[in-house]
Steps between C-alpha positions, in 0.01 A plus 500: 500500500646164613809371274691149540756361249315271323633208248280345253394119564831253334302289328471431174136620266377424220358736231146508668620490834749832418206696330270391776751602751584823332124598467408433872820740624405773286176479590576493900764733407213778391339403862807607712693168487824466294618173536822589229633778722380352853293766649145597600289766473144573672180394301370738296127620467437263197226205448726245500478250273531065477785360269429113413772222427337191329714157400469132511700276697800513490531888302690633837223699704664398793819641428383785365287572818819407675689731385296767535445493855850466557597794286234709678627398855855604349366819400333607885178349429339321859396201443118470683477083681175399574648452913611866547488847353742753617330848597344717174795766424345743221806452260561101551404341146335144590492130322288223573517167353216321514340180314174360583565174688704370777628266297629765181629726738714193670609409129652858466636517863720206431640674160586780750228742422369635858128425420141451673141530420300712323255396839773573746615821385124629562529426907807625679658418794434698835837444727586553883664842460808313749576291206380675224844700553688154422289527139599802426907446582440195291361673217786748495245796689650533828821412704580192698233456783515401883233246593523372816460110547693501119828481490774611252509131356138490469483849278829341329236203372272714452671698220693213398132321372368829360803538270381153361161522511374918486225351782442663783298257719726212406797734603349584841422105542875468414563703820241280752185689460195381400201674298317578754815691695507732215213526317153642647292526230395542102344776289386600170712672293330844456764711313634459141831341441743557205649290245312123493682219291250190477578139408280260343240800407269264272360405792361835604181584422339825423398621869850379617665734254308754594589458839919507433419803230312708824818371696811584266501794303763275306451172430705210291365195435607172391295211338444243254202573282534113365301409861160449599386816554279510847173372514193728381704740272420343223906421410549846524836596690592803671779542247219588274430857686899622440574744228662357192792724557523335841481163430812314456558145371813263580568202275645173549867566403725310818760297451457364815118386421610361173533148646223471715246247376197678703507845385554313162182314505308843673669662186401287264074569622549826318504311198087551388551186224618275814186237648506351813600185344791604356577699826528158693724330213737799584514466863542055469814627287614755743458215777701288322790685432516745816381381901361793562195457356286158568292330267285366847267177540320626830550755745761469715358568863793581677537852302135579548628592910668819385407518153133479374388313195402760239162471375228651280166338585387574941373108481842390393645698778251363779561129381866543507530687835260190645712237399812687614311434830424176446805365426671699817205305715426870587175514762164638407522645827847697518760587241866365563822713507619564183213512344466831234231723546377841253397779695121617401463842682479599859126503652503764779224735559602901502531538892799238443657688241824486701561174516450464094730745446751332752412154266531685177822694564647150600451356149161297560294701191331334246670215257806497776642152551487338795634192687339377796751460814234353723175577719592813749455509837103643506246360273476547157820666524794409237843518469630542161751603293476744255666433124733792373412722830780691646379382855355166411386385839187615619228295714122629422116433496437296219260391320557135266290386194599232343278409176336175438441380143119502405403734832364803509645608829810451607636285815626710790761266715498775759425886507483802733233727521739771248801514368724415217292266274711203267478297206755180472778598304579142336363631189407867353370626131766616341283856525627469877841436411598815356775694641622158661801295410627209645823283412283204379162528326246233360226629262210276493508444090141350474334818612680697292394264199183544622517848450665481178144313375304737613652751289483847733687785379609752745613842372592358140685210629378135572443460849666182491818665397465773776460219792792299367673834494440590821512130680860448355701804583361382817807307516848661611739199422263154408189470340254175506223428257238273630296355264358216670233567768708258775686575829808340639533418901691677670846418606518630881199658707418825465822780751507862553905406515595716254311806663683470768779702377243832476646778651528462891263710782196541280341830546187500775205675416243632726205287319734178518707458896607161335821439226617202311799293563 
């Protein structure tokens, strides 16, 4: 048995939050986990079983979550990073925190919740056994190392980032090395894990959930049921396979939401009398009396660099991405730095399994943003920066279609033979966007009012509402509504300035020899 003094979380729960709370720690109390008393116990023999948190915006399943993982840490719980695992000890209880994009598992890193990928937690790191001993004095495993060529100062920023961060690789870059110093390889998870916590679980579909349930014998997830629900099930959520007695349901209750116009007007969709007229009256009077949301003439194209225009309708995207383009005097032939690109897949053929593992484990899956640095230094090669990765810098193979509006196939500026293949990023269906948030959002009002006339109903609820829903909470702190099918010029040429501040000595991978500035 393994016992810590533990302390509850000090913050403050509502009603739901306390019963949700109090239901999830009896329940991994029962599994050998007592996050009241602070002290573990082995897993038993049992099934296991999924617990499910569901809430709007704004109903505090990100606090909850929060505090959670905290209390479990505080009660001797390891806490499982998609960069390293320490070695399997038969009575260490495990928690991984996982959400399904880059991007949503950046969102919770910055509220101080250690999270990755539901994609990253299923490859593992292989590490130089030299410096693996530097992982495991980090992670609390082992004692202080001797490495030659590092010196004290170097393992003294070393540890110094990792008590920040909980990374691993960015610790060891910390101390001078790079990637390829310390890491040799990837694999496939083959063995089980423990105790799974998953953001943003709408998004999962059913073989995904099958995948975490073979995974963790426990698992908690955390969603919004008021999303789109992924494409071919029909609106039918994972949520929808957890036991009633399971299921738990937070409310809107916060005072600090109470004065915040956009979860107001994503509130208000809930309403089933409320049309998409009147829905537009409300937000003109919520852009009138608060600046945070905009009652917009045309989209503004300096936002669409880092922040895509939500859409509903692909042709609407295509146009828009084209004359984001246009109006950057972007060649047919080559796309400039800045420029944002969606991440389609990898195309590799099995014998190069390796080096898509290598990609993947770096953050380039499918629906990761990317910004484009510049060409590399072989052809075809690119190097990019990867939106909401840990290690954002990573030069690869790449593959760039850019769609054309009334054409079939797509232009290709330049391509190698495999690699990472790209969409531009200057737009995205709002399908696309979940799990996202940026600071600034425009929603592309005409195709939702287009939607709205054609009178789908997804799951009991107007689709209209749904994509509004979704497109909205988008936004972290300003929201624009477009409804004019215009584009402004930009103010300044397209920079990758503001990457510049990414985390220094980008990891090297053996598929990639080059890295990003």
């Amino acid at each position: 048995m393994t016992q810590t003094p533990a302390s509850l979380p000090s913050v403050t729960f509502s009603h739901d939050q306390a019963d949700a709370f109090d239901r999830i720690t009896e329940a991994l109390r029962e599994d050998g986990v007592d996050l009241t008393d602070g002290f573990t116990q082995p897993p038993g023999a049992g099934k296991g079983r999924v617990l499910a948190v569901t809430g709007k915006a704004g109903s505090g399943k990100t606090l909850l979550l929060s505090a959670l993982s905290r209390a479990a840490e505080e009660a001797g719980v390891t806490l499982i990073s998609g960069d390293y695992e320490p070695r399997k000890h038969k009575d260490r209880r495990t928690l991984a925190i996982l959400a399904p994009t880059n991007k949503a598992a950046s969102v919770l890193r910055l509220r101080g919740v250690p999270a990755t990928t539901i994609h990253r937690i299923l490859y593992t790191p292989v590490y130089d056994p030299q410096y693996e001993r530097i992982a495991e004095w980090l992670a609390g495993e082992g004692d202080r190392p001797e490495i030659e060529g590092l010196t004290d100062e170097a393992l003294d920023r070393a540890m110094a980032f990792f008590e920040t961060n909980k990374s691993v690789p960015g610790a060891l870059a910390a101390a001078g090395l790079r990637g390829s110093d310390f890491i040799t390889g990837w694999k496939r998870r083959d063995d089980p894990l423990d105790i799974g916590l998953i953001d943003e679980a709408s998004m999962l579909d059913d073989k995904q959930f099958d995948d975490l349930r073979e995974i963790f014998p426990t698992l908690l997830i955390f969603g919004d049921p008021a999303q789109l629900a992924p494409v071919g099930q029909s609106g039918r959520m994972v949520f929808d396979r957890v036991a009633a007695p399971n299921l738990m349901h937070l409310d809107r209750v916060h005072r600090q939401d109470a004065d915040n116009p956009i979860l107001d007007l994503a509130h208000a969709l809930a309403d089933p009398q409320l049309s998409f007229e009147d829905f537009e009256r409300m937000i003109e009077d919520k852009a009138r009396a608060d600046d945070r949301v905009i009652w917009g003439q045309r989209v503004e194209v300096d936002l669409m660099a880092r922040s895509p225009v939500l859409v509903w309708r692909n042709v609407t995207r295509i146009r828009l991405i084209n004359a984001f383009r246009r109006v950057h005097d972007a060649p047919e032939d080559a796309l400039l730095p800045g420029e944002p690109l969606i991440c389609d897949g990898i195309e590799l053929p099995l014998k190069h399994r390796k080096k898509r593992l290598d990609l993947e484990a770096r953050g380039l899956i499918k629906g990761a943003q990317v910004v484009y640095l510049g060409p590399g230094s072989k052809p075809g090669f690119s190097r990019l920066h990867v939106m909401g990765a840990e290690s954002p810098q990573v030069s690869a193979a790449s593959i760039v279609k850019i769609e054309k509006p009334d054409e079939e196939e797509p232009f290709i500026p330049y391509a190698a033979r495999m690699g990472a293949t790209f969409l531009h990023g200057a737009a995205v269906t709002i399908h696309k966007a979940q799990g996202s948030q940026w600071p600034e959002v425009q929603v592309f009002a005409p195709d939702l009012y287009a939607a709205a006339r054609v009178g789908r109903v997804e799951a009991g609820q107007p689709l209209w509402k749904r994509l509004a829903y979704v497109a909205i909470t988008r936004a972290e702190t300003r929201l624009h509504w477009i409804v004019r099918n215009r584009l402004s010029r930009p103010t300044a040429p397209l920079s990758v300035d503001d990457l510049r501040a990414a985390p220094p000595a980008p990891l090297s991978l053996s598929t990639t020899e080059e890295t990003a500035p």
